[in-house]
TORVEX-431825 format. One record per residue (C-alpha): residue number from 1; x, y, z. Coordinates in nm, 4 decimals, decimal comma. Layout:
# residues N
<r><nr>NUM</nr><x>X</x><y>Y</y><z>Z</z></r>
...
END
This chain:
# residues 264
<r><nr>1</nr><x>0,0000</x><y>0,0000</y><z>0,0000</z></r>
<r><nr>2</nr><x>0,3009</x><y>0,2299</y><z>0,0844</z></r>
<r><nr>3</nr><x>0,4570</x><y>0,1873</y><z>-0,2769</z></r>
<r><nr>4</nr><x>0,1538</x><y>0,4676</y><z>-0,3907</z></r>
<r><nr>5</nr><x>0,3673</x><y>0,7353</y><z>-0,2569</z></r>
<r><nr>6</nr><x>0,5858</x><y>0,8907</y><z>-0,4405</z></r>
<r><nr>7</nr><x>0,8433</x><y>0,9434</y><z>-0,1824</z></r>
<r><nr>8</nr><x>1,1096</x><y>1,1345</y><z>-0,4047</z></r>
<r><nr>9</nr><x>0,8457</x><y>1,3873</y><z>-0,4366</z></r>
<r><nr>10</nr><x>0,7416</x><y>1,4023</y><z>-0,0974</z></r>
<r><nr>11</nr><x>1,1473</x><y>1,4413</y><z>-0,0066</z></r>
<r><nr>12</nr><x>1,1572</x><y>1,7758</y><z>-0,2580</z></r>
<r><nr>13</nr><x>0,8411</x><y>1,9467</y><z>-0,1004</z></r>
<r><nr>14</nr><x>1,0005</x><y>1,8415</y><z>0,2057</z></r>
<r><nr>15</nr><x>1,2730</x><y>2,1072</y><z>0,1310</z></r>
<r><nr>16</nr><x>0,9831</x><y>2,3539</y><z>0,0108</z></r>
<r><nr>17</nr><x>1,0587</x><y>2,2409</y><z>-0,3813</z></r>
<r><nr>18</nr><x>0,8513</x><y>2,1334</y><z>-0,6406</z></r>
<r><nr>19</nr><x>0,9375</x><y>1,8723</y><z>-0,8744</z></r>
<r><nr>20</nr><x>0,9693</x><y>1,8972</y><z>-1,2330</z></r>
<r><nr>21</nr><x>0,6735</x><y>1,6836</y><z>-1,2914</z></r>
<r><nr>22</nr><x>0,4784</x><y>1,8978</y><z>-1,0383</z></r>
<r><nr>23</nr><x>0,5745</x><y>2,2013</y><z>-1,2050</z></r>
<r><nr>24</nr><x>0,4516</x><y>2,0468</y><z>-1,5436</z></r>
<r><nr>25</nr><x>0,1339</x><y>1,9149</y><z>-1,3892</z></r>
<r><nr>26</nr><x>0,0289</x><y>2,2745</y><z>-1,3251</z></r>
<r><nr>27</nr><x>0,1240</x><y>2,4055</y><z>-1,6382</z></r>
<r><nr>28</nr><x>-0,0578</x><y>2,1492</y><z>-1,8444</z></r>
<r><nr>29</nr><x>-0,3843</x><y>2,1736</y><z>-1,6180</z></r>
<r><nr>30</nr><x>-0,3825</x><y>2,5456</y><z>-1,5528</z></r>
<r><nr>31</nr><x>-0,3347</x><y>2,6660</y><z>-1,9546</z></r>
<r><nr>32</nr><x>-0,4497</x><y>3,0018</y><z>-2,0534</z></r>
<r><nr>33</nr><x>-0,3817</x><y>2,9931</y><z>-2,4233</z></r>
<r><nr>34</nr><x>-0,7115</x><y>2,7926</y><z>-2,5087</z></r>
<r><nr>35</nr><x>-0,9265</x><y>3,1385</y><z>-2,3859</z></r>
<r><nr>36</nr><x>-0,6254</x><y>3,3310</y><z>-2,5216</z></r>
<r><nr>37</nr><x>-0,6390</x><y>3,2099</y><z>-2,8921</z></r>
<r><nr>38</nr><x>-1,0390</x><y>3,2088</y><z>-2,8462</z></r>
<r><nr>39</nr><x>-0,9959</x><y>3,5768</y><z>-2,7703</z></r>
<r><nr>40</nr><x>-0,7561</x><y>3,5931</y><z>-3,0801</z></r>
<r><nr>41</nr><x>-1,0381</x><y>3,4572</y><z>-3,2890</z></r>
<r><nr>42</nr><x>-1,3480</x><y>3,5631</y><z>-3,2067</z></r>
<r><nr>43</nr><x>-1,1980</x><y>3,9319</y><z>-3,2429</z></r>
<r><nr>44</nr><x>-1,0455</x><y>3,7963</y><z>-3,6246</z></r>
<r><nr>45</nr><x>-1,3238</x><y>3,5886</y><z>-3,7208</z></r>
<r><nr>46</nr><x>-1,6231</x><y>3,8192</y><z>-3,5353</z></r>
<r><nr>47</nr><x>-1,4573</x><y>4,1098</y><z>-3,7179</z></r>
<r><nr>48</nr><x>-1,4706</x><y>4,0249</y><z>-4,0457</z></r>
<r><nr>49</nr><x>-1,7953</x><y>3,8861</y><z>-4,0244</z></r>
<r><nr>50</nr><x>-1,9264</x><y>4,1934</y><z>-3,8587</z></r>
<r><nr>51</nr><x>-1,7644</x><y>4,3714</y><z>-4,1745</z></r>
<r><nr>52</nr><x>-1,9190</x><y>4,1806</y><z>-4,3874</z></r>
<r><nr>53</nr><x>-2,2597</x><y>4,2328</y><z>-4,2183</z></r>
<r><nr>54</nr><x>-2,2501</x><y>4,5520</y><z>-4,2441</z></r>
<r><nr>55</nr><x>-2,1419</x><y>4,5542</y><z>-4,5796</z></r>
<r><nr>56</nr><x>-2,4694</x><y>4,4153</y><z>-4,6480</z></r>
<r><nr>57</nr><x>-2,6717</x><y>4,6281</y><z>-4,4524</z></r>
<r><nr>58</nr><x>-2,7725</x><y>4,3512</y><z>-4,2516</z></r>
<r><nr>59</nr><x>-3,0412</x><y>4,5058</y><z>-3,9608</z></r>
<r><nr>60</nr><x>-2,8713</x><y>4,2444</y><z>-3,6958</z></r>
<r><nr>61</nr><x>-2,5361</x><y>4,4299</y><z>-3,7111</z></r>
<r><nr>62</nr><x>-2,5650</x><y>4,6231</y><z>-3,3352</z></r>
<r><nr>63</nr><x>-2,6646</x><y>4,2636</y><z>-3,1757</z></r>
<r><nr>64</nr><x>-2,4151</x><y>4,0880</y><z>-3,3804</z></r>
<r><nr>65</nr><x>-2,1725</x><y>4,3615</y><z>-3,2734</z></r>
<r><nr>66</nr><x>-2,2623</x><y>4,3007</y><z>-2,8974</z></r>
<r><nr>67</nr><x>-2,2354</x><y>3,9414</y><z>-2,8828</z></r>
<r><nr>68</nr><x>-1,8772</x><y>3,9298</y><z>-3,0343</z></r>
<r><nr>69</nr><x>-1,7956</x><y>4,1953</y><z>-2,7910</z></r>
<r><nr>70</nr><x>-1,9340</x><y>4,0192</y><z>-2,5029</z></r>
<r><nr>71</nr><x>-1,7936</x><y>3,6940</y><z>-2,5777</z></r>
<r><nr>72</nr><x>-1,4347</x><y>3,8233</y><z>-2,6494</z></r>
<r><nr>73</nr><x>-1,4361</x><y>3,9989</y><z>-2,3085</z></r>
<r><nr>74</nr><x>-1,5344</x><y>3,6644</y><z>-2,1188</z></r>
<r><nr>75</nr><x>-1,3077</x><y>3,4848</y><z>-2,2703</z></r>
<r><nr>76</nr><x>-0,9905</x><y>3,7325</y><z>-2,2162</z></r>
<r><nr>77</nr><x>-1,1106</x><y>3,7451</y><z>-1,8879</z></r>
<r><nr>78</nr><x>-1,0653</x><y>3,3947</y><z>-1,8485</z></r>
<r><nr>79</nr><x>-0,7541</x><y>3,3792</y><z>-2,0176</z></r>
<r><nr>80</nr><x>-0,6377</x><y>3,6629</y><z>-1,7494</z></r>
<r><nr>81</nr><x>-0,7350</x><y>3,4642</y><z>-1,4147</z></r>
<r><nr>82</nr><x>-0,6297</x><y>3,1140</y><z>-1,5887</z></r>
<r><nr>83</nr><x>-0,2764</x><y>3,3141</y><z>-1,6498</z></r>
<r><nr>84</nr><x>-0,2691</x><y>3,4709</y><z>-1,3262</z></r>
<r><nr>85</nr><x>-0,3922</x><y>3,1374</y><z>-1,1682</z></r>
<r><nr>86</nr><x>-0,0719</x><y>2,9599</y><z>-1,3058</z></r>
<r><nr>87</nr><x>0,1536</x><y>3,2335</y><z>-1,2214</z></r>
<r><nr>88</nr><x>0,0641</x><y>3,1996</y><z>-0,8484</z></r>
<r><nr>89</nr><x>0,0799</x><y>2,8508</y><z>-0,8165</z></r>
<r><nr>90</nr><x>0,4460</x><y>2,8111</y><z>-0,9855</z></r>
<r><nr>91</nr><x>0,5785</x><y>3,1233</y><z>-0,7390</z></r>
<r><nr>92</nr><x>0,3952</x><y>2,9749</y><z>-0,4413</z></r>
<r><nr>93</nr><x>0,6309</x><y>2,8333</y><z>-0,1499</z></r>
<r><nr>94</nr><x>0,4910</x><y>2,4841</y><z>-0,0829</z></r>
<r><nr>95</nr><x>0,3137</x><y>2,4574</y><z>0,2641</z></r>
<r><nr>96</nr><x>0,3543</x><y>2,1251</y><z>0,4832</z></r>
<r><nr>97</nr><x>0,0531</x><y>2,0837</y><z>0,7064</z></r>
<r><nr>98</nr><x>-0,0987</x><y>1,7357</y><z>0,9093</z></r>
<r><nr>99</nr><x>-0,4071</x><y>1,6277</y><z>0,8535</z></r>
<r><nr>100</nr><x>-0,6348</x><y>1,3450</y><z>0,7442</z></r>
<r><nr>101</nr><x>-0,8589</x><y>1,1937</y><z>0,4929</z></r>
<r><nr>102</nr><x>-1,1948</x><y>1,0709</y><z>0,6210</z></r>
<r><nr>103</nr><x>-1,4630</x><y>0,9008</y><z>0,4169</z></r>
<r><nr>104</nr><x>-1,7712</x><y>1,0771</y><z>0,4235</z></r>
<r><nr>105</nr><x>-2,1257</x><y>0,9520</y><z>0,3924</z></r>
<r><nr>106</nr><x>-2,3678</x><y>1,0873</y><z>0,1390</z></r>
<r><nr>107</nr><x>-2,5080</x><y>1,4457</y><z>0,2853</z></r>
<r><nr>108</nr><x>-2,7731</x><y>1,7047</y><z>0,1284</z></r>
<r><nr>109</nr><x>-2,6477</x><y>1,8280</y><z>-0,1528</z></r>
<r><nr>110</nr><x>-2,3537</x><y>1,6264</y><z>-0,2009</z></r>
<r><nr>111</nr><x>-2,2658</x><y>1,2388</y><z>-0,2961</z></r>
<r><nr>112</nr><x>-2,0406</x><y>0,9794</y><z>-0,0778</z></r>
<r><nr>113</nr><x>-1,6516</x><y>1,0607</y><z>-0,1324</z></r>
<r><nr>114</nr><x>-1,3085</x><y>1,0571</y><z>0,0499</z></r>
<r><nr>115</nr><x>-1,1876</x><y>1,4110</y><z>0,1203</z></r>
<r><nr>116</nr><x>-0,8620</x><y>1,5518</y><z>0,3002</z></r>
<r><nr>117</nr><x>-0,8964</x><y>1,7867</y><z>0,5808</z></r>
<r><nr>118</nr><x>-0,5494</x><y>1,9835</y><z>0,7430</z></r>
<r><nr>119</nr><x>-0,5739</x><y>1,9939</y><z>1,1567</z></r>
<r><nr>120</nr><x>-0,6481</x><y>2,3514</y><z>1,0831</z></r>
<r><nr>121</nr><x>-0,9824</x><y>2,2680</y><z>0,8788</z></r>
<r><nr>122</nr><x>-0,8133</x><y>2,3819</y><z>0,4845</z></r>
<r><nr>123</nr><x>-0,9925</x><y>2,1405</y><z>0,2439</z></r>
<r><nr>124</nr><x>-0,6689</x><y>2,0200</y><z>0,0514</z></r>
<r><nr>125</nr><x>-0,8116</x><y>1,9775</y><z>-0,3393</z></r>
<r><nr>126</nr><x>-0,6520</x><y>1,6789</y><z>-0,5278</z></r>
<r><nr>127</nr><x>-0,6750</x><y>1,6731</y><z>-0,9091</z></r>
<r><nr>128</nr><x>-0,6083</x><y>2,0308</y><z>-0,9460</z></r>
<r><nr>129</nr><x>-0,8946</x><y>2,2426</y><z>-1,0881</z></r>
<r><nr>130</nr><x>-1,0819</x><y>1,9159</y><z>-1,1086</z></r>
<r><nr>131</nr><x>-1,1173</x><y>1,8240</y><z>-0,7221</z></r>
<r><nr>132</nr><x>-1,1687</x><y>1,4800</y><z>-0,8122</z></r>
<r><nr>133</nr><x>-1,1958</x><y>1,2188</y><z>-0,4911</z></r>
<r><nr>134</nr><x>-0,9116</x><y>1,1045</y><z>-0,3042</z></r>
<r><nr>135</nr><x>-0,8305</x><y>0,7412</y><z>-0,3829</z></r>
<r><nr>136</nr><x>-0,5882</x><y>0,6975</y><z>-0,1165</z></r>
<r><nr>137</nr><x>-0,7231</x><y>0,4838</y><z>0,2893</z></r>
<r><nr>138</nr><x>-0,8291</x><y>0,6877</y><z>0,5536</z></r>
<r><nr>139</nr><x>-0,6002</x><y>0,7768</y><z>0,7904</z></r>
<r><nr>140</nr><x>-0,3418</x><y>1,0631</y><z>0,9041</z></r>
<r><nr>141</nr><x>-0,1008</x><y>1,2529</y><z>0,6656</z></r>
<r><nr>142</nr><x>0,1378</x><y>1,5182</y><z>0,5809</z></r>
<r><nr>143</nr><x>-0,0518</x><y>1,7074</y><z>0,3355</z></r>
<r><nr>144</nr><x>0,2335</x><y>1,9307</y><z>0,0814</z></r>
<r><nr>145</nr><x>0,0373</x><y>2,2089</y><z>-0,1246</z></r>
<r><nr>146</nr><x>0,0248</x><y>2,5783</y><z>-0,2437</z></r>
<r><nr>147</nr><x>-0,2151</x><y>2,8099</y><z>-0,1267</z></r>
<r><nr>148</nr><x>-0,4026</x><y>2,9211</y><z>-0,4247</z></r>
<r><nr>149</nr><x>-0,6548</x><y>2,6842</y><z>-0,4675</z></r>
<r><nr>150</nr><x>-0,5371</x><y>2,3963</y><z>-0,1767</z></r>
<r><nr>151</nr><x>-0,3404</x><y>2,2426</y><z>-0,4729</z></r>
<r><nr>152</nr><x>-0,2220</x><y>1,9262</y><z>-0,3876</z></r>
<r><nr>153</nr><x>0,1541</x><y>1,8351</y><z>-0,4750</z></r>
<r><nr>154</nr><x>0,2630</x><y>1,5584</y><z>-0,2686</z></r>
<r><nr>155</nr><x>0,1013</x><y>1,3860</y><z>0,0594</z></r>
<r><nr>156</nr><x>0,2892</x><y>1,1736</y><z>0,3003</z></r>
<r><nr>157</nr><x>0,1521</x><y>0,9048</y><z>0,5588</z></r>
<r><nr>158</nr><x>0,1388</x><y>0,9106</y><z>0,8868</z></r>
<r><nr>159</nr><x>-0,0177</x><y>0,6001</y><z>0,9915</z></r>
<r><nr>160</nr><x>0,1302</x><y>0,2921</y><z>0,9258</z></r>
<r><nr>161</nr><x>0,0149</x><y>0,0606</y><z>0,6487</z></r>
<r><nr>162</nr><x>-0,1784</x><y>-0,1504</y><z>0,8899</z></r>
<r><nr>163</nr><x>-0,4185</x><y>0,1044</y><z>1,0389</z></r>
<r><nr>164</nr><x>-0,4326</x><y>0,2418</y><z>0,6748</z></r>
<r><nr>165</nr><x>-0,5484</x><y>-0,0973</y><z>0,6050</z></r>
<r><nr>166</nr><x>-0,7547</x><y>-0,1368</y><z>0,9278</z></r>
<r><nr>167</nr><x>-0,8903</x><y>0,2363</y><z>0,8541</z></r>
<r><nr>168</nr><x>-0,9852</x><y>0,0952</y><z>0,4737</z></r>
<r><nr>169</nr><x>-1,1936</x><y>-0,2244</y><z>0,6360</z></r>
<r><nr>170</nr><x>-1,3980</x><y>-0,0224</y><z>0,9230</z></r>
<r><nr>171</nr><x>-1,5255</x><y>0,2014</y><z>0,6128</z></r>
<r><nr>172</nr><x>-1,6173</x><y>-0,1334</y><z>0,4000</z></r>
<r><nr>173</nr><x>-1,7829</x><y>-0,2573</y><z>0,6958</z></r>
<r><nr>174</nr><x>-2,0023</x><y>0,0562</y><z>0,7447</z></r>
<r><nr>175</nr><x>-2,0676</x><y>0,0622</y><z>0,3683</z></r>
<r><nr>176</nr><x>-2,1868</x><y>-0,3011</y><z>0,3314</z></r>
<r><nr>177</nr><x>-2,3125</x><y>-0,3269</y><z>0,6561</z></r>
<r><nr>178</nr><x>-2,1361</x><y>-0,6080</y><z>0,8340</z></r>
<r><nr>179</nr><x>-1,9247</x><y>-0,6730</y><z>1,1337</z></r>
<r><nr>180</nr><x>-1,6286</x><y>-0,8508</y><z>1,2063</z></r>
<r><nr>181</nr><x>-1,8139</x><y>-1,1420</y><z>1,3460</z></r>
<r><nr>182</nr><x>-2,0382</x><y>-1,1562</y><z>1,0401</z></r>
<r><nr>183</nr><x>-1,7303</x><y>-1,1353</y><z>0,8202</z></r>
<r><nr>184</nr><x>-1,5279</x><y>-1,4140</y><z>0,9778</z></r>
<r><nr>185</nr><x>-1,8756</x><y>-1,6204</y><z>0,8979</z></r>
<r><nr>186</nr><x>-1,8326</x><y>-1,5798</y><z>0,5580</z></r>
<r><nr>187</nr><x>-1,4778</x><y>-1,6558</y><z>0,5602</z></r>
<r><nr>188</nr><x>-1,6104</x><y>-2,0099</y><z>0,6892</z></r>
<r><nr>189</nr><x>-1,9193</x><y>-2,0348</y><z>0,4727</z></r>
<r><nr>190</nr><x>-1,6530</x><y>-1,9734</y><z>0,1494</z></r>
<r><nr>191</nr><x>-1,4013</x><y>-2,2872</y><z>0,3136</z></r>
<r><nr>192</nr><x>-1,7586</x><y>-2,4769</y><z>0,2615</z></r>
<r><nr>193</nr><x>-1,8546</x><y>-2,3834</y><z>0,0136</z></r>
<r><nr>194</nr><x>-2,1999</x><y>-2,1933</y><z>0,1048</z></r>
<r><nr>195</nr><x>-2,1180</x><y>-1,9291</y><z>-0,0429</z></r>
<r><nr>196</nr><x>-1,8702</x><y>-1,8398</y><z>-0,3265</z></r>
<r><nr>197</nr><x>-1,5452</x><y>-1,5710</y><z>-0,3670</z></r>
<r><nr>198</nr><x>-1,3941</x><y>-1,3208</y><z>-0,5905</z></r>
<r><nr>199</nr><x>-1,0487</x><y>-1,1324</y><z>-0,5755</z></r>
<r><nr>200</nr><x>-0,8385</x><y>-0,9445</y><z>-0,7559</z></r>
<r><nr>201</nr><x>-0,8689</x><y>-0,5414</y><z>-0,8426</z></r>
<r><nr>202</nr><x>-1,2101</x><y>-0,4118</y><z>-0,8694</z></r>
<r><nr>203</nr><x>-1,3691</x><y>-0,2153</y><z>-1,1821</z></r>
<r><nr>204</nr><x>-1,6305</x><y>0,0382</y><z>-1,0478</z></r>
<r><nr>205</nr><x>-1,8377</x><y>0,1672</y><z>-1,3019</z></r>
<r><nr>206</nr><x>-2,1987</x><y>0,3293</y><z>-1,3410</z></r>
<r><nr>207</nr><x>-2,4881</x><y>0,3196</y><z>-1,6039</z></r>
<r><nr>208</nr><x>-2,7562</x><y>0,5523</y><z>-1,6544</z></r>
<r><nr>209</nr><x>-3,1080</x><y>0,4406</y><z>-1,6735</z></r>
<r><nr>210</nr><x>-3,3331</x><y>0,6246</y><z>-1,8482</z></r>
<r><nr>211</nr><x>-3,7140</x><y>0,6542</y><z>-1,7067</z></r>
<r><nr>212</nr><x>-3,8665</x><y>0,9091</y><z>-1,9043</z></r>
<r><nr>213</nr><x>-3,7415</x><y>1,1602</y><z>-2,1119</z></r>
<r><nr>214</nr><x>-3,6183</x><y>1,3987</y><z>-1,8647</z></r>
<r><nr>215</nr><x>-3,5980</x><y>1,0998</y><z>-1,5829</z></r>
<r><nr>216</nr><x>-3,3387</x><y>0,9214</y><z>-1,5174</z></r>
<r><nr>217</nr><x>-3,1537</x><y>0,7002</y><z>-1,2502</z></r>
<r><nr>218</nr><x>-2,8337</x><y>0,6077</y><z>-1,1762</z></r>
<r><nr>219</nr><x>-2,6864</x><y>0,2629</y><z>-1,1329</z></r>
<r><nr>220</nr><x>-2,3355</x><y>0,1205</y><z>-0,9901</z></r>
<r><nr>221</nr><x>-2,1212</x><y>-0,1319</y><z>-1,0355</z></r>
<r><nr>222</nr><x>-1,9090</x><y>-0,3126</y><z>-0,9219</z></r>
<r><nr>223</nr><x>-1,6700</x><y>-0,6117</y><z>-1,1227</z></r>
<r><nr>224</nr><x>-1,4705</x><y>-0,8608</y><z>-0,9730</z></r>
<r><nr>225</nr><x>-1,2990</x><y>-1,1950</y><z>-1,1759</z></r>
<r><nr>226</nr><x>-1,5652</x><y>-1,1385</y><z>-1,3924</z></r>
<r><nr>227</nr><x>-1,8455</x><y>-1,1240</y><z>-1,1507</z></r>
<r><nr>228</nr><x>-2,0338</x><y>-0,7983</y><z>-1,1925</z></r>
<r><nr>229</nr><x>-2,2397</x><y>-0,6805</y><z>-0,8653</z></r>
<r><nr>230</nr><x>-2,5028</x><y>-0,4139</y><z>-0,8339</z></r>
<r><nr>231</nr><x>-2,3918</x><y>-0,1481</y><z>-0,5488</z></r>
<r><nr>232</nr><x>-2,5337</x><y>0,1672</y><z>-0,3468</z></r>
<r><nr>233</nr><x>-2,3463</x><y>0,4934</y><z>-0,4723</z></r>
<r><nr>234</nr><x>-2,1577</x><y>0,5199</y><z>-0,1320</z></r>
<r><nr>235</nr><x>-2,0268</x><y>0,1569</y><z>-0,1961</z></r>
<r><nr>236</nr><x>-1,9321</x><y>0,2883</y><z>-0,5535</z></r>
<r><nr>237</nr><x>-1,7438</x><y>0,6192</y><z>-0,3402</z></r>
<r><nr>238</nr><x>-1,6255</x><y>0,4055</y><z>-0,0960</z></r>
<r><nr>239</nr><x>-1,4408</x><y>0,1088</y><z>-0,3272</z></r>
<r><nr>240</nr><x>-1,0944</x><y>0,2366</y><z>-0,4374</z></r>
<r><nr>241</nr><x>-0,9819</x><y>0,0798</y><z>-0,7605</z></r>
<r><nr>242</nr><x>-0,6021</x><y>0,0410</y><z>-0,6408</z></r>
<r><nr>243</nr><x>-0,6368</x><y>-0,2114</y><z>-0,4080</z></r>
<r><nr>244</nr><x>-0,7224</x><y>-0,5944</y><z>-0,4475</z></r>
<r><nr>245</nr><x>-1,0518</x><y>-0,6871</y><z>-0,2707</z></r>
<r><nr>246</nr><x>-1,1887</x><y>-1,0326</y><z>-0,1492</z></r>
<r><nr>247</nr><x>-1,6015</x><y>-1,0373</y><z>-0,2325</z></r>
<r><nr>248</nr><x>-1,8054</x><y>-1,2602</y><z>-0,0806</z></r>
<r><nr>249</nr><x>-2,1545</x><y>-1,3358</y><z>-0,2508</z></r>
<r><nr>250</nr><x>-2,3769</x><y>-1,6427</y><z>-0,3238</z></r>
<r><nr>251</nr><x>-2,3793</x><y>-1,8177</y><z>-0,6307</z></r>
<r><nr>252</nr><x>-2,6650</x><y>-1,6897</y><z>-0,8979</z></r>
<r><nr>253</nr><x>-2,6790</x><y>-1,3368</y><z>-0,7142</z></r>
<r><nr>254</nr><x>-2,5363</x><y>-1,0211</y><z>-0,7763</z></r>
<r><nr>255</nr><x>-2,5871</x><y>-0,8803</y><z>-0,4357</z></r>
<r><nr>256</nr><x>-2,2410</x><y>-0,8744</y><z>-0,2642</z></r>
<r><nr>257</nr><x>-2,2336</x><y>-1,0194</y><z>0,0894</z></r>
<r><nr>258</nr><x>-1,8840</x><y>-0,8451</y><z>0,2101</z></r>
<r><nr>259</nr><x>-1,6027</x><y>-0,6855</y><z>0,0435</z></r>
<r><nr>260</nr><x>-1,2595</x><y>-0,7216</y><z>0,2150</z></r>
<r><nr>261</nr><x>-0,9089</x><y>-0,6008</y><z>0,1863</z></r>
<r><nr>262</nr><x>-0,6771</x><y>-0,8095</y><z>0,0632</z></r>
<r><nr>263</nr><x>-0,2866</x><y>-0,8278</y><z>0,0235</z></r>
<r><nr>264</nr><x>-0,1668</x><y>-0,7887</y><z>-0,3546</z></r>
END
């Protein structure tokens, strides 16, 4: 589990550096030439259709006029913050702080996901701009970042791999809804045979499912050694794609029973 830390990186930030991948990471995500050369356009394109236009005599010429105006200004706008955005972020000093990332239940308003929280309550954002979910165990961590936008460079553990791993089960058991007891049952019933396994890395996916026309529903997935299960969304939040699981499930169903760590 350890081996997903990149511990050269965490060693630069260490020294308040950032890495030459780093450094291209936020170059690549944080690119201002895309609203830049759409500012280039629309005022080369706009204008010599709005020339045109009024060549013509067309009567649409002041709203034409307006759009191109507006749109040009929103997008050099953008291209301004997006610049200024990535000029920030490279100049930044890198910031060490302790934290942790905690799984968090489905609230109002917002779905299941693991986020990353410093002692001193900054939401750290991994992925960037994107914020995508953590896919890294609950536990306790050295969170490296810049400032602007809690961007994420490099995050070292705290806890050791087995309360990562211990961390990991307690949130499958609240997500499938079992206990230790109940699992160690299983683990019996599958020496038995009364009920069947699956291991190896897990493929979460999702579906849409269309009800009417501006219905729909969501459904989750989860695939194991071929076996494909129907989860909850938290279970689909909660399952991180890394790691090799254990599923436990009777034969002919695609409910699963209990989902457990395993060792690669």
């Amino acid at each position: 589990m350890l081996e997903l830390f990149n511990f050269k990186s965490i060693a630069e930030n260490k020294q308040g550096k950032k890495t030459a991948a780093q450094i291209q990471e936020i170059k690549a995500s944080v690119n201002p030439a895309l609203w830049l050369w759409t500012t280039l356009g629309m005022l080369l394109f706009g204008g010599l259709f709005y020339a045109f236009a009024a060549s013509a005599g067309s009567g649409l010429l002041s709203l034409l006029g307006w759009i191109l105006a507006a749109v040009s200004i929103f997008a050099a706008l953008r291209g301004f913050t997006t610049w200024n955005l990535r000029r920030k972020l490279l100049t930044a000093p890198v910031q060490a702080e302790t934290g942790t990332i905690d799984f968090q239940l489905p609230a109002l308003g917002s779905s299941a996901r693991y986020s990353a929280k410093t002692n001193s309550g900054r939401l750290i954002a991994q992925g960037g701009l994107v914020g995508i979910g953590y896919q890294l165990p609950p536990g306790a961590y050295c969170f490296y970042y810049l400032t602007p936008r809690n961007w994420l460079l490099s995050l070292e553990p705290l806890s050791s791999e087995a309360e990562l791993r211990a961390n990991l089960g307690r949130v499958l058991e609240l997500v499938f809804s079992y206990d230790p007891t109940q699992l160690q049952a299983l683990r019996q019933q599958a020496e038995s045979g009364a009920v069947q396994t699956a291991q190896g890395l897990p493929r979460v996916t999702h579906k849409e499912i269309h009800i009417t026309d501006d219905e729909f529903d969501i459904e989750y997935f989860c695939t194991l050694e071929g076996h494909k299960f129907k989860i909850s969304q938290t279970a689909y939040a909660a399952i991180l794609a890394k790691f090799p699981y254990r599923a436990y499930f009777r034969a002919g169903e695609e409910e699963l029973l209990a989902l457990e760590l395993v060792n690669p």
